[in-house]
C-alpha positions as CSV (number, residue, x, y, z in Angstrom):
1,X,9.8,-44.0,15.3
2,X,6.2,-43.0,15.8
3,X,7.3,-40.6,18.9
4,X,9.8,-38.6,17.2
5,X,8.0,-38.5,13.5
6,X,5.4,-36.6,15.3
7,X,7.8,-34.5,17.3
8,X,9.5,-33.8,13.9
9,X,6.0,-32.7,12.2
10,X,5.1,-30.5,15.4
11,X,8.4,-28.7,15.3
12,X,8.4,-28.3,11.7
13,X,4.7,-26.5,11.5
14,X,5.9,-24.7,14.0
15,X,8.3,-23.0,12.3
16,X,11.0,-24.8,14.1
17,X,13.0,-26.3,11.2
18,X,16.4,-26.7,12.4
19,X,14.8,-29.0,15.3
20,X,12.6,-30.8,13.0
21,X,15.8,-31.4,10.9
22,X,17.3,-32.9,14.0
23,X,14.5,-35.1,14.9
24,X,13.7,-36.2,11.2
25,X,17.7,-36.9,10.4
26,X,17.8,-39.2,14.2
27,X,14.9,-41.6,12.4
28,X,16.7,-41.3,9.3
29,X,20.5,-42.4,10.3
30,X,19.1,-46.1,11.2
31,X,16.3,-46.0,9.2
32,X,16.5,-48.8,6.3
33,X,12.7,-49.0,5.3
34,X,12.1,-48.6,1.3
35,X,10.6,-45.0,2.3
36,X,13.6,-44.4,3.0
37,X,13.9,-41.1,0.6
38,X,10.8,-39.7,2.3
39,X,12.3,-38.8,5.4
40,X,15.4,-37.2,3.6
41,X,13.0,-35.1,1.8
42,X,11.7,-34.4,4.6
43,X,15.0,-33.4,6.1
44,X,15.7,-31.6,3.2
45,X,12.6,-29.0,3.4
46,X,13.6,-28.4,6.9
47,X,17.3,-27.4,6.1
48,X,16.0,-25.3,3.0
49,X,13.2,-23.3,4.8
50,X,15.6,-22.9,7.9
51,X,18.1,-21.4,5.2
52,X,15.4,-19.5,3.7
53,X,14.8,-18.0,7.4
54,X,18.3,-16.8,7.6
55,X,18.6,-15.6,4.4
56,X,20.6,-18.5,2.3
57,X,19.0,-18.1,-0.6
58,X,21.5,-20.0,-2.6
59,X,21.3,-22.6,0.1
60,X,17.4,-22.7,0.3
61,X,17.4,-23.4,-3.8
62,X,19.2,-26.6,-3.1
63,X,17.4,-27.7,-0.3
64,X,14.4,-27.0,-1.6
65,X,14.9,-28.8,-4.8
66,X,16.0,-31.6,-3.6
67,X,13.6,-32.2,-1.3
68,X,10.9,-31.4,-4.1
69,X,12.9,-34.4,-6.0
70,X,12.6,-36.7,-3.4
71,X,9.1,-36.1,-1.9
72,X,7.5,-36.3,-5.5
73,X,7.7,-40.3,-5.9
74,X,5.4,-40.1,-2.3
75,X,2.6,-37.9,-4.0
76,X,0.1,-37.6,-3.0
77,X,0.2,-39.0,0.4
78,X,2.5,-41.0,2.4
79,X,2.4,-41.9,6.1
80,X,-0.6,-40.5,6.5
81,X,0.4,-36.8,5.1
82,X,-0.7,-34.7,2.4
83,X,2.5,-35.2,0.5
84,X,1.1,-33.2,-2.4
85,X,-0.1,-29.8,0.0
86,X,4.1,-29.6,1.3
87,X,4.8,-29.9,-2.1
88,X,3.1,-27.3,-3.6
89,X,3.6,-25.1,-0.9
90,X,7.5,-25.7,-1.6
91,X,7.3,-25.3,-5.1
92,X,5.6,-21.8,-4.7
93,X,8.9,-21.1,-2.6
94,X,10.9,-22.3,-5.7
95,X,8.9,-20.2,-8.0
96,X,9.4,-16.6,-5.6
97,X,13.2,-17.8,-5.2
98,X,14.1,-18.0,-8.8
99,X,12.2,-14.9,-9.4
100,X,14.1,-13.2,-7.4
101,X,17.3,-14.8,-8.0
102,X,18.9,-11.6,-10.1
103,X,17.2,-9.0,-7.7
104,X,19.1,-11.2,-4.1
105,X,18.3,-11.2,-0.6
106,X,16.4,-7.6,-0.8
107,X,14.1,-8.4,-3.3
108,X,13.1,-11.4,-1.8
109,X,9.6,-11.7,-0.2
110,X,9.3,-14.8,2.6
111,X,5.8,-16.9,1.6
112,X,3.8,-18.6,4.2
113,X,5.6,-20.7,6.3
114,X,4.8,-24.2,4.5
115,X,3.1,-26.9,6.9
116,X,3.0,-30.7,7.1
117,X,-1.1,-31.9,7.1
118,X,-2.4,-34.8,7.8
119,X,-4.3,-36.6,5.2
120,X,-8.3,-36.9,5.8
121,X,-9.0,-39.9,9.3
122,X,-5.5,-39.2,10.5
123,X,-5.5,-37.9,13.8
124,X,-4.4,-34.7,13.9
125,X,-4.2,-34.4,17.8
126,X,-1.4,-36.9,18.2
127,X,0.9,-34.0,16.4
């Protein structure tokens, strides 16, 4: 699993969310650990900043918020990652998108592209 977690983390801070998405959801299909939720979370932040991209705003609300739901029980680090930083960063997302919600895509301003960080004595190099 190691392998393609990474690959998953590396794709998603690079903007690549539709691959991470891929790579997070082939772990997740066999996957039957108790962090189970995690990596759907995980999944889910992918899909909702991938519609977020393309302008799915509706679409990027759900995602988002449900991934928010399921990372949160992992706060403030899991596997090594600052749970708590992707959350925030996601819920700073939430906040703009609701915002904006009345005013649509045109009114809507694209944050930061979130990131997935390692927590401190993880090494960083191996993603």
């Amino acid at each position: 699993m190691d392998e393609l977690f990474f690959r998953g983390i590396r794709e998603f801070n690079e903007g690549k969310f539709f691959e991470a998405h891929d790579s997070f959801e082939e772990i997740w299909q066999g996957y039957r650990e108790p962090d189970r939720e995690f990596l759907q979370g995980l999944i889910q932040a992918a899909v909702g900043l991938y519609h977020l991209e393309h302008r799915n705003l509706r679409g990027a609300r759900s995602q988002l918020s449900k991934a928010c739901s399921k990372l949160t029980a992992y706060r403030p680090e899991h596997r090594g990652l600052s749970v708590d930083l992707l959350f925030a960063s996601l819920q700073r997302h939430l906040g703009v998108l609701e915002a904006n919600r009345e005013r649509g895509v045109e009114g809507f301003e694209i944050l930061d592209r979130p990131r997935i960080q390692f927590s401190s004595g993880i090494d960083q190099s191996i993603a």
